[in-house]
VEXDREN-2710 file (C-alpha; in Angstrom, 1 decimal):
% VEXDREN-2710
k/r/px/py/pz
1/UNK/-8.2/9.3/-62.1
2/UNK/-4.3/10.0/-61.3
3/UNK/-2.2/10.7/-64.3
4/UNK/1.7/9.7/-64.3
5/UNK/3.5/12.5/-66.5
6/UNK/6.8/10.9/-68.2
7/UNK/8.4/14.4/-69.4
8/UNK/9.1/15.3/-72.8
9/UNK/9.2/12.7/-75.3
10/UNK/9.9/14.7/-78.4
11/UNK/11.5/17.7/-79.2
12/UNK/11.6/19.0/-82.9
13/UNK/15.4/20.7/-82.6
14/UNK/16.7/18.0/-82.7
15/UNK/15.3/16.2/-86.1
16/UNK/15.3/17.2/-89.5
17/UNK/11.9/18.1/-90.6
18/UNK/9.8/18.1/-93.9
19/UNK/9.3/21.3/-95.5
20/UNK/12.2/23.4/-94.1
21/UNK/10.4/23.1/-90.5
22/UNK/13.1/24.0/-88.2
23/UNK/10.3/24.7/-84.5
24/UNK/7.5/23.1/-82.9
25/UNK/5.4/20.1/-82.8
26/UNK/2.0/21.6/-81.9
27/UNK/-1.2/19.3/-81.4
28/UNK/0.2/15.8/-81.2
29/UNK/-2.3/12.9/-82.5
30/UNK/-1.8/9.6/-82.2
31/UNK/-3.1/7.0/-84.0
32/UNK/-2.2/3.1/-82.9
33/UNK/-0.5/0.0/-85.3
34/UNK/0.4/-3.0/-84.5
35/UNK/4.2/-2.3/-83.3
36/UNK/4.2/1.0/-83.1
37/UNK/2.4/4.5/-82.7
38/UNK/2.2/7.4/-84.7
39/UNK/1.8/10.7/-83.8
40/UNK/0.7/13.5/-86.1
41/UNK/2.2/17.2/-85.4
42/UNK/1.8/20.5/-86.7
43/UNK/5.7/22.1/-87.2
44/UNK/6.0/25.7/-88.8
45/UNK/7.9/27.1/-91.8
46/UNK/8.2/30.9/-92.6
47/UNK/6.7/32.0/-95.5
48/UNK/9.3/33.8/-97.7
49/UNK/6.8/36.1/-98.8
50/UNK/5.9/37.9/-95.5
51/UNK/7.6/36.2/-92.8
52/UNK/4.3/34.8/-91.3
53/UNK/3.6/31.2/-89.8
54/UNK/3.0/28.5/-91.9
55/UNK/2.1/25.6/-90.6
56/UNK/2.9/21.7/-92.2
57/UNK/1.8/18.5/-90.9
58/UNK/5.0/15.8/-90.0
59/UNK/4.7/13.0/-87.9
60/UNK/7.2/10.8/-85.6
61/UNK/6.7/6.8/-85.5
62/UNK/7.5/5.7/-81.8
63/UNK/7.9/2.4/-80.6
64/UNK/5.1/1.5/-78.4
65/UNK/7.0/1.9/-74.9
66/UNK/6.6/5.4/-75.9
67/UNK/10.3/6.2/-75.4
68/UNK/11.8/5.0/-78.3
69/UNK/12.0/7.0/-81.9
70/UNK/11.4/4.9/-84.7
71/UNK/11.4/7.4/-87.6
72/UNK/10.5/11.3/-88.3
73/UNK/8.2/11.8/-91.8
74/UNK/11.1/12.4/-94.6
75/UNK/8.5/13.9/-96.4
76/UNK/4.6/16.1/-96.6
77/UNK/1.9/14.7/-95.4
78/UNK/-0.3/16.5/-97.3
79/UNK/0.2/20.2/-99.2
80/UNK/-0.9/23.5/-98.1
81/UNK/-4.5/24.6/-99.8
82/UNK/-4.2/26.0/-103.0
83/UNK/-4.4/29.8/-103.6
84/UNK/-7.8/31.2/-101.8
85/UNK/-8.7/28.3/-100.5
86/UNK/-9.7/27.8/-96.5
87/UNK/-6.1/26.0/-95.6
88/UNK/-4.0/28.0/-97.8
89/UNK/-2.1/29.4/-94.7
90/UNK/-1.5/26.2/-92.9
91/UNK/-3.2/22.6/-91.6
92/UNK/-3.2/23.1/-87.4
93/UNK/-4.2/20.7/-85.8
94/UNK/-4.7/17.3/-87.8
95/UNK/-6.9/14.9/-85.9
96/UNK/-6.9/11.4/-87.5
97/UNK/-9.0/7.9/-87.2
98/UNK/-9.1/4.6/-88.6
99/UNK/-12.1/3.7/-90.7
100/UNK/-12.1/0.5/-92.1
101/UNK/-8.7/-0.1/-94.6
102/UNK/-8.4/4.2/-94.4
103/UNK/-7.2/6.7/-92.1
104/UNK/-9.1/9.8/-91.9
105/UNK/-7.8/12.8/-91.1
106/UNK/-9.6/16.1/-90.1
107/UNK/-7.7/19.0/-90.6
108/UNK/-8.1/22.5/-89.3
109/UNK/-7.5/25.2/-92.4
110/UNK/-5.9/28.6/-91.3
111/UNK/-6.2/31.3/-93.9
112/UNK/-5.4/34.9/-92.9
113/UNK/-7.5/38.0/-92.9
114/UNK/-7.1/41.8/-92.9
115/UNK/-9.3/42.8/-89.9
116/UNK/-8.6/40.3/-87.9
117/UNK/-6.0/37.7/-88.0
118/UNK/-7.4/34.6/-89.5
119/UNK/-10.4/32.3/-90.2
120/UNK/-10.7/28.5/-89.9
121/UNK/-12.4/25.6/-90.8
122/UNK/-12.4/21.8/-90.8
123/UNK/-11.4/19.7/-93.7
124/UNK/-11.4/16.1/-94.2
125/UNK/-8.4/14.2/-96.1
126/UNK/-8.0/10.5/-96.6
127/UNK/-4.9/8.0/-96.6
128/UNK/-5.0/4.7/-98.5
129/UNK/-1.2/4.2/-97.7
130/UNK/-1.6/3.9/-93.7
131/UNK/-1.3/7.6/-93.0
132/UNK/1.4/8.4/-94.8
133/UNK/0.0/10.6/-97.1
134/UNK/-3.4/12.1/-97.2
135/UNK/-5.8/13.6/-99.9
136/UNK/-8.6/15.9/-99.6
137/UNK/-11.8/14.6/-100.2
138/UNK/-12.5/18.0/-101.4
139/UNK/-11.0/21.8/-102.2
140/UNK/-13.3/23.5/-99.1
141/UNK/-14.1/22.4/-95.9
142/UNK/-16.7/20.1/-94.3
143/UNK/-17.5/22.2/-91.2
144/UNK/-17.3/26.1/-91.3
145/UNK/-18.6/28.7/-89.4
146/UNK/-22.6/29.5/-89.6
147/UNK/-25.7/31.5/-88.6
148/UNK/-25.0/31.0/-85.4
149/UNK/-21.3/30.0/-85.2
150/UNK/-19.8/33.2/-87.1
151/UNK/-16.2/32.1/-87.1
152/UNK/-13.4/30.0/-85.8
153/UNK/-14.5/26.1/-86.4
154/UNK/-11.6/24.2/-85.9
155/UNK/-10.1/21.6/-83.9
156/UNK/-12.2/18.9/-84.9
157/UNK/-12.2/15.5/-82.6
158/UNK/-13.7/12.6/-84.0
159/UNK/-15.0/9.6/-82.6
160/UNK/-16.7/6.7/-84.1
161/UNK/-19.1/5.3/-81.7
162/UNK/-21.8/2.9/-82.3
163/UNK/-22.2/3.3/-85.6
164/UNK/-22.0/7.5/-85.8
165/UNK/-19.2/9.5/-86.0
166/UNK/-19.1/12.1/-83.3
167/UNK/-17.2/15.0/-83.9
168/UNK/-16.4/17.4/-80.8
169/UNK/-15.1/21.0/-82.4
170/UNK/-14.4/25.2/-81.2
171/UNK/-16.5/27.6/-82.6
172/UNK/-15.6/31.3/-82.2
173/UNK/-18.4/33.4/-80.2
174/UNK/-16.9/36.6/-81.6
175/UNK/-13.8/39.3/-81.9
176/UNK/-13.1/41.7/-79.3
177/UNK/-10.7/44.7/-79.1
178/UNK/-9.5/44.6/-75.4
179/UNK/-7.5/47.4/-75.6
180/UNK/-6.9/50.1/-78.6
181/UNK/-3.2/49.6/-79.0
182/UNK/-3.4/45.9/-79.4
183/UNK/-4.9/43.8/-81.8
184/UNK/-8.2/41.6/-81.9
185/UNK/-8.5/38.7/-80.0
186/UNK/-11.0/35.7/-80.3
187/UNK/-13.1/34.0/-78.0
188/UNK/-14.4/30.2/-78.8
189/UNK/-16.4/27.7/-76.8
190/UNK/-16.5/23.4/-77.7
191/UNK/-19.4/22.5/-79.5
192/UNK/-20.6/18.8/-80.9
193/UNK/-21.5/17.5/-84.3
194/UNK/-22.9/14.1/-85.5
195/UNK/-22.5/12.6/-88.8
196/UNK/-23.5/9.0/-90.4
197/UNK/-20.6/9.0/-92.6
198/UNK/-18.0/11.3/-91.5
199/UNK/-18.9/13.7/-94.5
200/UNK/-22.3/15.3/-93.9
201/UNK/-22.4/16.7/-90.4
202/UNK/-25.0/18.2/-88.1
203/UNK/-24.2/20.3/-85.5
204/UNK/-25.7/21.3/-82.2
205/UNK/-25.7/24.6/-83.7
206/UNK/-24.1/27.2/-81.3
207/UNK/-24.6/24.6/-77.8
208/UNK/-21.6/25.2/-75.6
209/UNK/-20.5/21.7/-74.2
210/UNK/-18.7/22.6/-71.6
211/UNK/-19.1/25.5/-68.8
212/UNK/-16.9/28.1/-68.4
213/UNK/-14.4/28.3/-65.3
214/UNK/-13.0/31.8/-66.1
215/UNK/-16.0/33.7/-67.5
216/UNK/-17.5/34.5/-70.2
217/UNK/-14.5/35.3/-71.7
218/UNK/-12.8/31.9/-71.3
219/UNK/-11.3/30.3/-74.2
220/UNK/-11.9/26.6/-74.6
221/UNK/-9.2/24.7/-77.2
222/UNK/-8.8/21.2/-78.7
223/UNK/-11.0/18.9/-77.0
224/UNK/-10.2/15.1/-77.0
225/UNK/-12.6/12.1/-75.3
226/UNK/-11.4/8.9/-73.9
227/UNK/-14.3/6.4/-72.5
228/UNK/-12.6/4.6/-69.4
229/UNK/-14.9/2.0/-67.3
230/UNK/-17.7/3.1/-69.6
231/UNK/-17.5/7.0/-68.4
232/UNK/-16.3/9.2/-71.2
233/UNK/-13.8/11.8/-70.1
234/UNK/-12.9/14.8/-72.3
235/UNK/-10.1/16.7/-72.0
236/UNK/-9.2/20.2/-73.5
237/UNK/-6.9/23.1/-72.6
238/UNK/-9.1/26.9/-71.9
239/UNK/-6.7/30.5/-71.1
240/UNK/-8.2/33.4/-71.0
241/UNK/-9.1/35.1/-74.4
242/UNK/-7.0/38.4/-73.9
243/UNK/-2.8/38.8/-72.5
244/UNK/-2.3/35.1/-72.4
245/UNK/0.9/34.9/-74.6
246/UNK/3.1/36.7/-72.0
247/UNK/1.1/37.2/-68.6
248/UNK/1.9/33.8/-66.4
249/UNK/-1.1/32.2/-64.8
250/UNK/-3.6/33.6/-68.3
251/UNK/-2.2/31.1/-70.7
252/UNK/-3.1/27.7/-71.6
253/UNK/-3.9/24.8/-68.7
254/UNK/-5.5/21.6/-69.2
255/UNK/-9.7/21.1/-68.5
256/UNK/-11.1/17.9/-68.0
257/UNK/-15.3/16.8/-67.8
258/UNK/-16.7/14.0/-67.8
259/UNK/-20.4/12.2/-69.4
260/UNK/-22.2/9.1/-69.2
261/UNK/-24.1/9.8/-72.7
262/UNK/-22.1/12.2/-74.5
263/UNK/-24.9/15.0/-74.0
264/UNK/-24.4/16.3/-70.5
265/UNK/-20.8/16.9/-69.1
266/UNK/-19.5/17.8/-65.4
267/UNK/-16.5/19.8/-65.2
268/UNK/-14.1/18.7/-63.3
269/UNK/-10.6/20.5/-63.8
270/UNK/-8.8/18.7/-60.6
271/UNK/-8.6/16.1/-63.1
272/UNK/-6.0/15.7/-64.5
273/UNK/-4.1/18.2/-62.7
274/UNK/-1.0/18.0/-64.9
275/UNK/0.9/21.1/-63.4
276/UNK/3.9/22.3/-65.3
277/UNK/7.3/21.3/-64.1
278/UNK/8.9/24.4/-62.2
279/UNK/11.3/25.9/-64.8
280/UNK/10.7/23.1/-67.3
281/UNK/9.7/22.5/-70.4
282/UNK/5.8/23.2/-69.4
283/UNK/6.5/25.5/-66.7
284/UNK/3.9/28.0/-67.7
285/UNK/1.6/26.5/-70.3
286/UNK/0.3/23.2/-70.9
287/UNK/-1.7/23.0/-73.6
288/UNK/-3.1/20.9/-77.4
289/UNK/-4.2/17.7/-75.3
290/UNK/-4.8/14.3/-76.8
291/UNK/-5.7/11.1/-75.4
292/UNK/-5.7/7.8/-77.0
293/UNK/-5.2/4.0/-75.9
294/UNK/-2.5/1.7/-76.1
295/UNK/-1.7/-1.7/-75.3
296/UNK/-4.6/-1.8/-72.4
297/UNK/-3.1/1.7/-71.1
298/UNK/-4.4/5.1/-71.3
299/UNK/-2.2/8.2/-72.5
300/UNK/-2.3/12.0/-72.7
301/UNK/0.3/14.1/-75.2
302/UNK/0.5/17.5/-74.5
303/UNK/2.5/21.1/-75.3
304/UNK/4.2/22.6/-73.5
305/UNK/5.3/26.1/-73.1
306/UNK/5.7/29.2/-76.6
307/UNK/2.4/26.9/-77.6
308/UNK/4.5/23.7/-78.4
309/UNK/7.4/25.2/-79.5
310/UNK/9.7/22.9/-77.6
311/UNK/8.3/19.8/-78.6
312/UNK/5.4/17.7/-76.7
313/UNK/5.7/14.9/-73.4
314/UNK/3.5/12.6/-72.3
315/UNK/1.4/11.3/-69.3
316/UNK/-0.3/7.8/-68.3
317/UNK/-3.5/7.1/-66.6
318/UNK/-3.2/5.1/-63.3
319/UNK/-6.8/4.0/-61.9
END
């Protein structure tokens, strides 16, 4: 597998987003129509309050020769969670499917804590106006953490093959304090879930998909599966769990593995190999990978560096 990268396709300075958005476009989603594609984002607002992050879901309609902007959401998706609840703080990232005449859409729910920084879970939210608007199917979440997964589910992938739905997710393994100046920071591994109606879900309760590359301590992020010539290939992006927001070379970077019956995956990070463009847009960081199909072709959307602060580009698969 060679990928082709096309550069940054969209870049949110330069739109006018909903809910006084001014910076990012993290965790871009596609999801395919008949004359176009559209892709889901996470932007951020600042809470008036406090000054903290909160982050909305927007989304830009491009034509299908993935160049060409069509339109940029006017409007919310979907609101915040209400006061308490697990997305009160923001929706990051939204992964969405088509199911029938609906669009699902699972959401990861940030909500902020004192100890640490935040928790998170995994919604689900359905559109009956082809995904422009979504509503919960509920007030709480329909994955959350466990006995053995203590915190941190999020960044829920599904797939509907054969019949089940297939969810792959992070779980957080735990907080650590690396140093005593600074503040916590989280480790979490990708785990799997199966469902028979995209509600109800079982997971392989505390089974870590994918090996680690960097240690124990590896960090493991927003995995996304493509089947090409009947392999299934997921992609991700893992950093190490402690000084990755400023120390080049510990941030975010794409991981790729790769399963013939979505139980046991190879690693296989030469694949896709998407190094950043020196003193580019994803010079240091490439991370929040999707991949989806298109017209017969296979793509990848990806951030860049500040975490998807500048907006997200895109690459093609060549066989």
């Amino acid at each position: 597998m060679r990928w082709k990268k096309h550069g940054k396709i969209f870049d949110p300075s330069e739109h006018k987003l909903p809910n006084g958005c001014k910076e990012f476009a993290k965790s871009p989603q596609a999801i395919e129509f008949s004359d176009f594609v559209r892709i889901y984002f996470s932007s951020v607002a600042i809470d008036p309050v406090n000054g903290k992050y909160l982050s909305h879901v927007a989304y830009v309609d491009m034509n299908k020769n993935m160049r060409d902007i069509i339109r940029v959401s006017e409007s919310n998706v979907m609101p915040l969670g209400e006061l308490g609840a697990f997305d009160e703080h923001g929706i990051f990232p939204m992964n969405v499917v088509r199911d029938g005449s609906r669009i699902l859409a699972y959401t990861t729910g940030w909500s902020r804590r004192v100890s640490v920084s935040v928790e998170t879970a995994i919604g689900l939210a359905i559109s009956d106006d082809d995904g422009q608007t979504f509503n919960r199917f509920g007030t709480g979440p329909v994955l959350a953490s466990s006995l053995h997964e203590p915190c941190l589910v999020c960044d829920g992938f599904v797939k509907i093959i054969n019949g089940d739905y297939h969810m792959w997710y992070i779980f957080g393994t735990g907080w650590k304090r690396y140093a005593q100046d600074l503040p916590p920071d989280r480790t979490y591994k990708i785990g799997h879930a199966i469902s028979k109606d995209g509600i109800v879900w079982t997971k392989e309760e505390a089974k870590r998909v994918i090996s680690d590359r960097l240690g124990p301590d590896e960090s493991q992020a927003l995995p996304t599966v493509v089947c090409v010539e009947g392999k299934y290939h997921m992609f991700f992006c893992f950093r190490e769990s402690f000084d990755f927001r400023n120390t080049k070379g510990r941030g975010y970077r794409i991981g790729h593995a790769y399963s013939t019956d979505l139980v046991s995956w190879t690693r296989d990070d030469d694949c896709p190999l998407l190094e950043g463009t020196p003193g580019g847009w994803d010079s240091d960081m490439q991370c929040y990978p999707h991949v989806f199909g298109c017209d017969g072709r296979v793509y990848l959307l990806y951030n860049g560096n500040e975490f998807g602060r500048h907006g997200f580009g895109l690459a093609e698969l060549g066989l």
